[in-house]
N, C-alpha and C positions, 0 to 999 in steps of 0.2 A: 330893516334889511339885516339879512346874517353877516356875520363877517367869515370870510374865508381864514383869515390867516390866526394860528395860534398867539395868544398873547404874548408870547416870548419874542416875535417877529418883531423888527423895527417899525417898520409899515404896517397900518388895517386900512382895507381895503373893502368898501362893500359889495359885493357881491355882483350888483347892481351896474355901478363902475365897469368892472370883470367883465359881465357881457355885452355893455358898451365898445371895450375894446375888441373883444370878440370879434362882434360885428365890424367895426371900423378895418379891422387888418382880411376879413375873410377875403377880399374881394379885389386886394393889394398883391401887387408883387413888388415886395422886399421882406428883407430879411427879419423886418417883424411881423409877419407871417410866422417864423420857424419859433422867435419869441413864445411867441403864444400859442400854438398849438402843443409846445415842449412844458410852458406852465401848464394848458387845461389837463394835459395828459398827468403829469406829477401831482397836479391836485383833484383828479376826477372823482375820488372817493367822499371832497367836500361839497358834492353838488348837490342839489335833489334830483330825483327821478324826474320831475317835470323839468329839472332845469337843462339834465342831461339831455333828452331828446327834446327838447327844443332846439341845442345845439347842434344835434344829429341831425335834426329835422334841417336847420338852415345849410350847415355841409353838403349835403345831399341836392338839395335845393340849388346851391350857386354850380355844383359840378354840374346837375339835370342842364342848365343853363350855360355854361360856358362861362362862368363869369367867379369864376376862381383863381385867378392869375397867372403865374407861369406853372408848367409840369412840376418843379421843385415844389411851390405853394400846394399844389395838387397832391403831391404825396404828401407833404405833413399833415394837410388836413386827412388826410385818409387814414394815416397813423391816429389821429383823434376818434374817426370811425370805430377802429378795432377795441376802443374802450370798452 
């Protein structure tokens, strides 16, 4: 697994982790929802191509569904979209 964060960071994280939480907050209403869409968005340059739309792919997916949280989770994640 890659590591997301530069060595200089206190914490490494892998990657793997990262879209476990992903997933866990997608589908939440609270305020780590905004957590983590405001991480992936700050670090969306350290993803891979598969890894981005995959992400995309599930966003899309919980909004298709309803099952995105409240309208505030709704926009962050759509901020994520616009990456």
């Amino acid at each position: 697994m890659s590591n997301i964060f530069e060595e200089k960071d206190l914490f490494h994280v892998d990657k793997e982790i990262i879209i476990y939480a992903f997933r866990y907050t997608l589908t939440r209403s609270t305020y780590a929802t905004g957590t983590m869409s405001e991480f992936l968005i700050r670090n969306w340059d350290k993803f891979s191509r598969f890894e981005k739309d995959q992400i995309k792919h599930e966003i899309r997916e919980a909004i298709n569904e309803g099952n995105i949280g409240m309208e505030v989770d709704k926009q962050s994640w759509i901020r994520v979209l616009g990456k």
